[in-house]
Backbone as JSON, one array per atom type, in Angstrom:
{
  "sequence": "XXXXXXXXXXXXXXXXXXXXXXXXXXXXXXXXXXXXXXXXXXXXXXXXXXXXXXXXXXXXXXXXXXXXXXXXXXXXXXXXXXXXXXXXXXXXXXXXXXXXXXXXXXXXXXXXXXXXXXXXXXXXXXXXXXXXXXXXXXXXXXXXXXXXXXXXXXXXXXXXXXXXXXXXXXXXXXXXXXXXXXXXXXXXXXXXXXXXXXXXXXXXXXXXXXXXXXXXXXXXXXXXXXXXXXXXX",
  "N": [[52.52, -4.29, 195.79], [54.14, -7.14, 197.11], [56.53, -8.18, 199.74], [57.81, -11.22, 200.61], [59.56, -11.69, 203.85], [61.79, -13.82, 205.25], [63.27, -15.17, 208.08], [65.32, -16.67, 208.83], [65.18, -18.49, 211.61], [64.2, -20.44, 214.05], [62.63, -18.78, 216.02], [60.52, -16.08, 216.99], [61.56, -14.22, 218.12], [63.03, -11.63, 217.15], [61.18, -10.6, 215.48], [59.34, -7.94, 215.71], [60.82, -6.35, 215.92], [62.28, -6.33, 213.62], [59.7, -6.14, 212.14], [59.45, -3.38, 212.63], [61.38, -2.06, 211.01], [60.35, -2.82, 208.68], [58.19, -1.5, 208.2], [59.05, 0.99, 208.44], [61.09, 1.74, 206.22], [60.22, 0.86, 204.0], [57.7, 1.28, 200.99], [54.56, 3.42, 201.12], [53.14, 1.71, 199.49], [54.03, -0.7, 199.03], [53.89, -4.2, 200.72], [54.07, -6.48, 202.84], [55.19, -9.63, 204.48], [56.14, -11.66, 207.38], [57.87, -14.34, 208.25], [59.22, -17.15, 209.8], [61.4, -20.32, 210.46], [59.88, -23.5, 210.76], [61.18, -25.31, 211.79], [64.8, -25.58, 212.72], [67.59, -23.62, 213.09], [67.81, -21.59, 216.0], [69.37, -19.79, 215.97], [72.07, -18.04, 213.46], [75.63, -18.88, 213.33], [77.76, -20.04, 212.78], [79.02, -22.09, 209.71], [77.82, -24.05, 210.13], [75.11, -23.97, 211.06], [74.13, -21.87, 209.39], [74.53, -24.29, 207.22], [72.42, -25.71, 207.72], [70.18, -24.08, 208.61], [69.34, -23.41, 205.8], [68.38, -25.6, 203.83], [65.81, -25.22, 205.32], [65.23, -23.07, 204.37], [64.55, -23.0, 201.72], [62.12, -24.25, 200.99], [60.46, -22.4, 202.01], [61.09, -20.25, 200.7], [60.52, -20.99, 197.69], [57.7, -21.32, 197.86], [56.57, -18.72, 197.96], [55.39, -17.24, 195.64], [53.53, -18.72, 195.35], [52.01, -17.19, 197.07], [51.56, -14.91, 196.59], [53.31, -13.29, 196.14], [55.72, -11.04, 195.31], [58.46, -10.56, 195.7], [61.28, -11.81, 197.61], [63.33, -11.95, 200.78], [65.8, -12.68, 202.87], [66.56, -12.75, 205.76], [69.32, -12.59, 206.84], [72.22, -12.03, 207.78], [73.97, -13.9, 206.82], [72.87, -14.94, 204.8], [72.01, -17.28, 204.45], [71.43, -19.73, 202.0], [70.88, -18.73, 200.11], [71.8, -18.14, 196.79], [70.77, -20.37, 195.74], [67.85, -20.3, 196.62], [68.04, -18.35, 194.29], [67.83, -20.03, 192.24], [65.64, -21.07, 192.45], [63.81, -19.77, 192.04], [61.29, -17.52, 190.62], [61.15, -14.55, 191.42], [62.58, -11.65, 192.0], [64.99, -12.66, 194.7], [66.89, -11.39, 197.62], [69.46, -10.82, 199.86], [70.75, -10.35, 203.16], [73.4, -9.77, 203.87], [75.15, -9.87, 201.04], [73.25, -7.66, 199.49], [74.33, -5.34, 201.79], [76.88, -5.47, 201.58], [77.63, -4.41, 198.85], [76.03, -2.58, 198.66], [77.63, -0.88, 200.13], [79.85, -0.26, 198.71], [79.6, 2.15, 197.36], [80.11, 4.02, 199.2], [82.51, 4.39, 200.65], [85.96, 3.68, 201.2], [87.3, 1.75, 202.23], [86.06, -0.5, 204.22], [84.11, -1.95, 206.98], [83.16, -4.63, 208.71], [81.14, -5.39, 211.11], [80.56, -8.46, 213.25], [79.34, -11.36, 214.52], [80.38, -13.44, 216.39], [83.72, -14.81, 217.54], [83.63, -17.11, 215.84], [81.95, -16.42, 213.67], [83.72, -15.0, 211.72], [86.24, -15.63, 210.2], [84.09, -17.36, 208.85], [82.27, -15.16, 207.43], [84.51, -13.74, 205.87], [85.17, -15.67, 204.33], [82.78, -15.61, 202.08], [82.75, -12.66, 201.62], [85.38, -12.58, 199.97], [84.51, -13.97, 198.06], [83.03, -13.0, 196.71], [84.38, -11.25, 195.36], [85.39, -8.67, 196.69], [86.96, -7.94, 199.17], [89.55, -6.55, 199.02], [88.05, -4.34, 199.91], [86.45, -4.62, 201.13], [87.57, -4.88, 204.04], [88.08, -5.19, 207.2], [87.04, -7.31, 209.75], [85.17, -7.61, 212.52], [84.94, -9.31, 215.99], [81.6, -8.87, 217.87], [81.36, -10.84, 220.11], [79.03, -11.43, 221.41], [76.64, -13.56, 221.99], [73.83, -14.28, 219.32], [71.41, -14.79, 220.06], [71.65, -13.29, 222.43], [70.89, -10.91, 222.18], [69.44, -8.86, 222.97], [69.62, -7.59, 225.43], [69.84, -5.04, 226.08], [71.32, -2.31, 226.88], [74.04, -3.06, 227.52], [75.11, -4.6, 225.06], [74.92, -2.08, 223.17], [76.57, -0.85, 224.26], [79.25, -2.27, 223.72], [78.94, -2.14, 221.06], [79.59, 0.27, 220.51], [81.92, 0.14, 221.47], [83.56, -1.27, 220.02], [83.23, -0.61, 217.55], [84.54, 2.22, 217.65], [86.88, 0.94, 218.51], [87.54, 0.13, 215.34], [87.69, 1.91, 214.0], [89.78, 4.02, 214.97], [91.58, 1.88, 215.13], [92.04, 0.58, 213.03], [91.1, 1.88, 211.2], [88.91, 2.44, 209.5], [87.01, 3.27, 207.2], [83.6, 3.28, 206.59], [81.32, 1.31, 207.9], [79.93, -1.69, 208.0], [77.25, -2.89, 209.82], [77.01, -6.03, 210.85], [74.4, -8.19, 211.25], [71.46, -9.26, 211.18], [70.04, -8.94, 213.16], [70.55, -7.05, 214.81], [70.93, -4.3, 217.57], [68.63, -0.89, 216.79], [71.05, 0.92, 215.6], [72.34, 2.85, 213.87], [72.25, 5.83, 213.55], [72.95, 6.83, 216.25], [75.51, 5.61, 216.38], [76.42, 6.97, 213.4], [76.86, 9.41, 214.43], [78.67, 9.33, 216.91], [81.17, 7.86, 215.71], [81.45, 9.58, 213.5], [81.64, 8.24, 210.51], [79.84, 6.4, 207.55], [77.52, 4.33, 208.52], [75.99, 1.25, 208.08], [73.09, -0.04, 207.99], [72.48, -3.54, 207.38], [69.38, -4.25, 207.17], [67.83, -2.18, 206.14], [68.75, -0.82, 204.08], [68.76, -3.66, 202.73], [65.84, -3.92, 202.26], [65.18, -1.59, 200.89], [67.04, -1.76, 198.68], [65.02, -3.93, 197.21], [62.58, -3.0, 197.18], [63.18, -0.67, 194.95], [64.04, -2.76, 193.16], [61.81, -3.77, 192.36], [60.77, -2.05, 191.58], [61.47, -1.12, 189.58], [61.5, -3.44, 187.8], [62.5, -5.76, 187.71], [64.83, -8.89, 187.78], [66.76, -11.67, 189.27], [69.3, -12.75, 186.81], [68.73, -15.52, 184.78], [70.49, -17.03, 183.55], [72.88, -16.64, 185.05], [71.63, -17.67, 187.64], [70.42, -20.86, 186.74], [67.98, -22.62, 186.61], [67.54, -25.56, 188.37], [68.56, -28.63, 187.2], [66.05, -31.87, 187.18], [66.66, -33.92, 189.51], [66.54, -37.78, 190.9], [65.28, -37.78, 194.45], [65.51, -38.54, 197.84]],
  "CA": [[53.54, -5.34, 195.71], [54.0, -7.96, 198.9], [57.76, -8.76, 199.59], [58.06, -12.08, 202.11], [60.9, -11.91, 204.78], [61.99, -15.08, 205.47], [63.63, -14.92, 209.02], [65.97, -17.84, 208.84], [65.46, -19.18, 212.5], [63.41, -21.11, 214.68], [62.25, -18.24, 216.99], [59.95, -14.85, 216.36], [62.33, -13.41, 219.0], [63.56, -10.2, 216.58], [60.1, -9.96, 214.31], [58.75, -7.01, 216.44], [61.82, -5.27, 215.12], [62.12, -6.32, 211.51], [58.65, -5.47, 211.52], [59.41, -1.77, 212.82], [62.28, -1.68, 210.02], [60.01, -2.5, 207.44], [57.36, -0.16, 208.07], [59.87, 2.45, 207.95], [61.66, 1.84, 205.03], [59.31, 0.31, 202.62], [56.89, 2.8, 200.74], [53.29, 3.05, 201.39], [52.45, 0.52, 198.74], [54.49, -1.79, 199.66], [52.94, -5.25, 201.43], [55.15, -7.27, 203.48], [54.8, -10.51, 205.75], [57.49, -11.92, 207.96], [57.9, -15.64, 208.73], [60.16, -17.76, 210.67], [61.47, -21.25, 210.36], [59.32, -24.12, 211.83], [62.68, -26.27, 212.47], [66.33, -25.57, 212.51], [68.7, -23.01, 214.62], [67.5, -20.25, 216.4], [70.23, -18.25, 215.57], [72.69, -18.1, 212.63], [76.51, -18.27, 214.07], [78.49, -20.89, 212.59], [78.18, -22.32, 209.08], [76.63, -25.21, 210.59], [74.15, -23.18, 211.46], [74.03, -21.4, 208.2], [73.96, -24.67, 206.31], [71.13, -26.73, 208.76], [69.43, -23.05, 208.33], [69.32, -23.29, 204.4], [67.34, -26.4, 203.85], [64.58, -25.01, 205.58], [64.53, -21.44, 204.09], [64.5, -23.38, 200.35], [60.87, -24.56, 200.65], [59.49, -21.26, 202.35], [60.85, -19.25, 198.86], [59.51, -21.9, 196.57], [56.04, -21.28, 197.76], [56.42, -17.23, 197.95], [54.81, -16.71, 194.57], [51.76, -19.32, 195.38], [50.84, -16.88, 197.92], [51.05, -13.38, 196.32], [54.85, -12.11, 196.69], [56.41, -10.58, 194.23], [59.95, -10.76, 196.25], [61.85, -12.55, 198.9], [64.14, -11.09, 201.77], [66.29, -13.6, 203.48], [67.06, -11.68, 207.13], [70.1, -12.67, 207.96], [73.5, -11.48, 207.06], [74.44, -14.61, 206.37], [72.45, -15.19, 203.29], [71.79, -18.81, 203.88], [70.87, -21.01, 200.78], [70.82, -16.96, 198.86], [72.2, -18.71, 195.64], [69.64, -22.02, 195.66], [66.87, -19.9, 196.28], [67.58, -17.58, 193.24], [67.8, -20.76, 191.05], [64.47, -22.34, 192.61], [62.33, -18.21, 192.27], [61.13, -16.45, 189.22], [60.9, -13.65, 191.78], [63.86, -11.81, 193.28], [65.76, -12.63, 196.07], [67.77, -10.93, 197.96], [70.01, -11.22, 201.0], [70.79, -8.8, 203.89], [74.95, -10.22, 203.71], [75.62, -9.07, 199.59], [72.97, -6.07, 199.61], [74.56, -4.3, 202.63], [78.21, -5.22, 201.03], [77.58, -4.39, 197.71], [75.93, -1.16, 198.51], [78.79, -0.27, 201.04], [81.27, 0.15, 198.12], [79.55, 3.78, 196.92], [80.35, 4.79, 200.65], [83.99, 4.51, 201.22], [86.75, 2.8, 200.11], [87.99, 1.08, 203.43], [85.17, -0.46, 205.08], [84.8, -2.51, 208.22], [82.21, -4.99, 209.65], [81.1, -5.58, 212.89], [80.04, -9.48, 213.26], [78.87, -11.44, 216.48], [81.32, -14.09, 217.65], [85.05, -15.28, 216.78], [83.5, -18.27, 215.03], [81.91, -15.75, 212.83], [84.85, -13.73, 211.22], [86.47, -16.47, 208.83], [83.04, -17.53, 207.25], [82.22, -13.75, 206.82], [85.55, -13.09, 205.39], [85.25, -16.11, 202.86], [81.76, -14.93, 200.98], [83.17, -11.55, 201.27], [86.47, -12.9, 199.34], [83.95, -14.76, 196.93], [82.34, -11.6, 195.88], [85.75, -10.15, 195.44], [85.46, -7.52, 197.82], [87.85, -8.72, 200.13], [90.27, -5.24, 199.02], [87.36, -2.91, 200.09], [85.67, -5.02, 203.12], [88.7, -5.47, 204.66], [88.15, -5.67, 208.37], [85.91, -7.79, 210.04], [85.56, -7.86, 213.96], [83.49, -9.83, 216.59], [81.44, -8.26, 219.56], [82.0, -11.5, 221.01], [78.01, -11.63, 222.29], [75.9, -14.51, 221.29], [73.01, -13.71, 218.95], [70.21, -14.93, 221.22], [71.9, -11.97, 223.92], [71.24, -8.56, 221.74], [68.11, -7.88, 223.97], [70.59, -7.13, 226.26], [70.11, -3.48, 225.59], [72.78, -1.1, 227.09], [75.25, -4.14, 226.89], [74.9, -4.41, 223.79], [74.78, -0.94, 222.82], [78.1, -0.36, 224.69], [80.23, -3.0, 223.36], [79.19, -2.08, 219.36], [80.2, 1.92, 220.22], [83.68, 0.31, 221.91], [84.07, -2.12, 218.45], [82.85, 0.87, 216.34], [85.56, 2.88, 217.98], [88.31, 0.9, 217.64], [87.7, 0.0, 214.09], [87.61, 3.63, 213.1], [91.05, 4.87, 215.62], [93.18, 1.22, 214.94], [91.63, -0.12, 212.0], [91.36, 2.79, 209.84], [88.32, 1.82, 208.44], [85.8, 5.02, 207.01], [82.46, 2.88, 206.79], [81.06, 0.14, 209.24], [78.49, -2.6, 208.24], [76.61, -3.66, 210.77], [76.97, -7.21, 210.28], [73.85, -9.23, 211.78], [69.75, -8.73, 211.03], [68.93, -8.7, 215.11], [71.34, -5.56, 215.98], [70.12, -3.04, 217.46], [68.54, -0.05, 215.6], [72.34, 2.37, 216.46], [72.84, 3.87, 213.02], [72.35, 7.05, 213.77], [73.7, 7.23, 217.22], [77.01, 5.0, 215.84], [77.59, 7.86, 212.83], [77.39, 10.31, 215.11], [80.29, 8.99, 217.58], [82.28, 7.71, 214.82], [82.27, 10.27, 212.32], [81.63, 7.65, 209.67], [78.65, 6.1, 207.49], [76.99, 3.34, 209.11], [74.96, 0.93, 206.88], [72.12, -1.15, 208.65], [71.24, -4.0, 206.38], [68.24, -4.64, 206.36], [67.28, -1.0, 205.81], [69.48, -1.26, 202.57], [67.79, -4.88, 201.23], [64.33, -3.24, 202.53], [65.19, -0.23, 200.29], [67.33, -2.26, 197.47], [64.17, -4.32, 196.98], [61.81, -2.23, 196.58], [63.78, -0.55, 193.36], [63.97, -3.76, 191.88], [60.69, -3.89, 191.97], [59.39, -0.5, 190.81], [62.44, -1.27, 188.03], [61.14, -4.65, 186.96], [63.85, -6.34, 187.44], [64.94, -9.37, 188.56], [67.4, -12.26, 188.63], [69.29, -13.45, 185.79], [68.64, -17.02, 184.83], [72.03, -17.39, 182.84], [73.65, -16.8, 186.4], [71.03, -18.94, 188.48], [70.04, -21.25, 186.11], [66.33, -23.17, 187.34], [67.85, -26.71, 188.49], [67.54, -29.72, 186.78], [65.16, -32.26, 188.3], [67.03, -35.53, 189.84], [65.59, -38.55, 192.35], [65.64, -37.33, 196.1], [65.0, -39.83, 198.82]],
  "C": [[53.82, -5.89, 197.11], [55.21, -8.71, 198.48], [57.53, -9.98, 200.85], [59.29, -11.92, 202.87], [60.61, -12.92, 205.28], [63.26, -14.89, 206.71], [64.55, -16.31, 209.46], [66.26, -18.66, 210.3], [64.27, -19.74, 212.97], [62.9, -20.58, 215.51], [61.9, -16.83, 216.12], [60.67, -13.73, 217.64], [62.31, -12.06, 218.49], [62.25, -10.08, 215.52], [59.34, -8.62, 214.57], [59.85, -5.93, 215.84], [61.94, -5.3, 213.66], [60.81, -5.7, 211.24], [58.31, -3.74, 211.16], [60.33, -1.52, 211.15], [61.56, -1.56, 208.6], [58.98, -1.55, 206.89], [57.98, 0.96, 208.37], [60.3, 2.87, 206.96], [60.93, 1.63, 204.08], [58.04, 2.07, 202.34], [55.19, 2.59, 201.19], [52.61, 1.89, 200.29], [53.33, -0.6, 198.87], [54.1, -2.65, 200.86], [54.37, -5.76, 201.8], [54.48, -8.79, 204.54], [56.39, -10.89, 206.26], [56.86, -13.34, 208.23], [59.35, -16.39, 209.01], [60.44, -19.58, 210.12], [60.34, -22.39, 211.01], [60.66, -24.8, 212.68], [63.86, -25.58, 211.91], [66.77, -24.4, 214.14], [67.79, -21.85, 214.99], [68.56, -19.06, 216.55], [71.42, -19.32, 214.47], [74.42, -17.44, 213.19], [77.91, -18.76, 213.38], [78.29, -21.23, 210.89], [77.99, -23.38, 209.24], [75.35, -24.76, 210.5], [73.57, -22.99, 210.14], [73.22, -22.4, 207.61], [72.41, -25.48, 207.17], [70.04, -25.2, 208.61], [69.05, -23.14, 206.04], [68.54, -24.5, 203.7], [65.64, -25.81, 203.91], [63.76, -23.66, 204.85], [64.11, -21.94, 202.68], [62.68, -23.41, 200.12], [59.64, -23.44, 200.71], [59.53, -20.11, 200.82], [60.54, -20.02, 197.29], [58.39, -21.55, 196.43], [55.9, -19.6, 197.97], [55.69, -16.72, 196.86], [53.54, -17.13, 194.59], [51.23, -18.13, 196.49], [51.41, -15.01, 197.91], [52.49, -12.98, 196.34], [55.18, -12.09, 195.5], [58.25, -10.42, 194.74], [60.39, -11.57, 197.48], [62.67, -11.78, 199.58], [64.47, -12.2, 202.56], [67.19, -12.62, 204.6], [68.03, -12.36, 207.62], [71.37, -12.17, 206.83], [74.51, -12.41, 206.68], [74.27, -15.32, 205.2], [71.86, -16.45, 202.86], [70.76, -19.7, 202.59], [70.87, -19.46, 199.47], [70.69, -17.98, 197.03], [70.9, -19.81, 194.84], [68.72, -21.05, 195.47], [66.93, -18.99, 194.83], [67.37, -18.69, 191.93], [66.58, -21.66, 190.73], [63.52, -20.71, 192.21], [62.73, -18.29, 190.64], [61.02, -15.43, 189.64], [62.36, -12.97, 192.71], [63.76, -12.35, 194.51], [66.55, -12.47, 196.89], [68.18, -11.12, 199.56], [70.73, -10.11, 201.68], [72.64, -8.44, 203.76], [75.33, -8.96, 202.03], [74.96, -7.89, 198.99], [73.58, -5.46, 200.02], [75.84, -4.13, 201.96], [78.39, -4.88, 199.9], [77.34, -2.78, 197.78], [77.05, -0.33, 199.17], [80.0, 0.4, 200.21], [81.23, 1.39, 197.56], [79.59, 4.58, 197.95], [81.72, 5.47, 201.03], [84.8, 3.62, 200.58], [87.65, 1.7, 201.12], [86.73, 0.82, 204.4], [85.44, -1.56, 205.93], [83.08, -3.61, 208.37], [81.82, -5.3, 210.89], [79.86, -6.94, 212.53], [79.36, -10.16, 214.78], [79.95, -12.26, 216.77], [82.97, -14.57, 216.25], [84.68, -16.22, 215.4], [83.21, -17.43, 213.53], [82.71, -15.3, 211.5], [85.23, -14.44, 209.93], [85.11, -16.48, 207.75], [82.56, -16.46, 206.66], [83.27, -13.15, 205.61], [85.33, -14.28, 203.62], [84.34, -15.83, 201.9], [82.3, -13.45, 200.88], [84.24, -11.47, 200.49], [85.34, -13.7, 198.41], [82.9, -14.27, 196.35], [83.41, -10.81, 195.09], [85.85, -8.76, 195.74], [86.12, -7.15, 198.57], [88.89, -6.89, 200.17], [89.36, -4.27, 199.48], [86.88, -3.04, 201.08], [86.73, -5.71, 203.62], [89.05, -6.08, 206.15], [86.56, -6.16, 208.59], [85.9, -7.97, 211.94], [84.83, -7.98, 214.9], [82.87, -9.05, 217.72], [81.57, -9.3, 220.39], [80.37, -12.17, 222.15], [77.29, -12.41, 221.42], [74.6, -13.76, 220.74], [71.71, -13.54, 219.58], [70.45, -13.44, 222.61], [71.19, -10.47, 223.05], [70.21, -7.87, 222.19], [68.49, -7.26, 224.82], [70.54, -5.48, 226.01], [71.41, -2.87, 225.9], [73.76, -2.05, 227.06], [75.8, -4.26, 226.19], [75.48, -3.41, 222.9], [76.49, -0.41, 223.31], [79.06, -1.17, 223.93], [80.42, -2.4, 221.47], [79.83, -0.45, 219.41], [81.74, 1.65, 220.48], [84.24, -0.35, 220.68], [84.42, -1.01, 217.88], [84.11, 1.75, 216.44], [87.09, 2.55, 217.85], [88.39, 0.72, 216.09], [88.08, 1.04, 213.11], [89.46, 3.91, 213.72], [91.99, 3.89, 215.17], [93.25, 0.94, 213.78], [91.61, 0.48, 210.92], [90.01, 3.08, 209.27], [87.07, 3.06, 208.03], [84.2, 4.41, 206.8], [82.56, 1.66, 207.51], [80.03, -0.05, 208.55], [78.24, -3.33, 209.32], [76.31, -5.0, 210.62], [76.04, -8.52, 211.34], [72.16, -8.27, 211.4], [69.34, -8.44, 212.66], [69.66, -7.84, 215.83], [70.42, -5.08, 216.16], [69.73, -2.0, 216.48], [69.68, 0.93, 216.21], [72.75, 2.69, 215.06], [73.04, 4.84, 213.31], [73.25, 7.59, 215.22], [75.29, 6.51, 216.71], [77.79, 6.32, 214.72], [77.65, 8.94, 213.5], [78.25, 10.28, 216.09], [81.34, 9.17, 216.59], [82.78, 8.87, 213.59], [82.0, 9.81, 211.05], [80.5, 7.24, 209.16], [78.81, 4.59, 208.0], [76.03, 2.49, 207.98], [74.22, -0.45, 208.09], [71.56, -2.03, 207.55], [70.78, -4.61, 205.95], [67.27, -3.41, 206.25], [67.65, -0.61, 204.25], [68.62, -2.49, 201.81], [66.46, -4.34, 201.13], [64.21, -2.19, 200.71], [65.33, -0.94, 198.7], [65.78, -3.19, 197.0], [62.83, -3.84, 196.51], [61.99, -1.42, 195.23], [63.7, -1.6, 192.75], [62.67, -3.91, 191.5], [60.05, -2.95, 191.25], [60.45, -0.66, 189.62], [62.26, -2.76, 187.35], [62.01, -5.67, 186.34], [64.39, -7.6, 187.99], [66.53, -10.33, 188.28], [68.03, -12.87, 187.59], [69.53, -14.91, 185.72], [69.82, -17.47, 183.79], [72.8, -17.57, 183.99], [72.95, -18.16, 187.28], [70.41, -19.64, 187.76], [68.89, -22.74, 187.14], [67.38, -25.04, 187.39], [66.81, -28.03, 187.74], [67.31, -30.6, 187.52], [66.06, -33.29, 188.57], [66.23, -35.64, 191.1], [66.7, -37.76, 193.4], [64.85, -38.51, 196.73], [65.45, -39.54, 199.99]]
}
């Protein structure tokens, strides 16, 4: 089975890492490719961004089935166009945003995210209120570093253990989603500071995806119903 990741930007900046993620998580029969935007943002921050990102990802999961996939993976935690594409596939599609939060709720009962900038926080908070989640993903809070920076290693790496830390001592909060596809890989070093589970995800959609598949399962077309055709110009 060959899932596509669809990398919703204009740069192969973070594919060296998605690629590590997916040859970790995925099983040995599992096929994968990764691809990138030709045009739009090189990072996902704003929903400007988002929507000028969602256009472009539409056409790349249209043609995912002409060329062998049996699933889609939209890498960003923002999910852009998520919805559209399940109404344009006959093949799942899933998004790194409502996997990671969805699975987060058999974790804890007070969870937290960690996003990238102020601008962030609201549009996070409203799809997370339009899941109705909103009582369980309650905090949301920025590192404040642009997405293009997270190469920045120890920078980086310091600021999400000082987030991580307060979220847990002011915030309360007993799980943390890592809320962006181009973090670092700090699961493991994050639950061992905090104490708490950590959810990376696109180790979660990696994972959730692959079940749907070995369970034969996919979208329902009562929910995303296949659009009807009107003129475009």
């Amino acid at each position: 089975m060959r899932v596509r990741i669809i990398v919703p930007v204009c740069t192969e900046k973070w594919n060296l890492g998605i690629e590590a993620s997916a040859r970790r998580w995925l099983g040995p029969e599992m096929e994968f490719e990764i691809i990138n935007l030709a045009r739009g943002p090189e990072a996902i921050q704003s929903e400007y961004d988002e929507a000028l990102a969602a256009g472009y990802v539409l056409p790349l999961v249209r043609e995912a089935k002409s060329k062998s996939c049996h699933a889609v993976i939209i890498w960003c935690f923002s999910d852009p166009g998520l919805a559209g594409a399940r109404e344009i596939a006959d093949i799942p599609v899933l998004g790194l945003g409502e996997s990671s939060q969805v699975f987060s709720l058999a974790l804890a009962d007070r969870i937290g995210v960690l996003t990238t900038l102020d601008q962030s926080v609201n549009r996070i908070r409203r799809k997370i209120a339009a899941r109705g989640l909103l009582d369980r993903i309650s905090v949301i809070r920025p590192l404040n570093i642009p997405v293009l920076e997270y190469d920045r290693g120890s920078m980086v790496k310091e600021r999400v253990l000082e987030r991580g830390k307060d979220m847990v001592d002011k915030d309360g909060i007993e799980a943390l989603i890592l809320g962006c596809g181009a973090l670092p890989d700090m699961r493991e070093i994050l639950e061992a500071r905090l104490g708490i589970p950590v959810i990376d995800p696109g180790a979660v959609t990696l994972k959730q995806t692959e079940m749907v598949l070995h369970l034969g399962l996919r979208h329902s077309k009562r929910s995303f119903m296949k659009p009807l055709p009107v003129p475009a110009h």
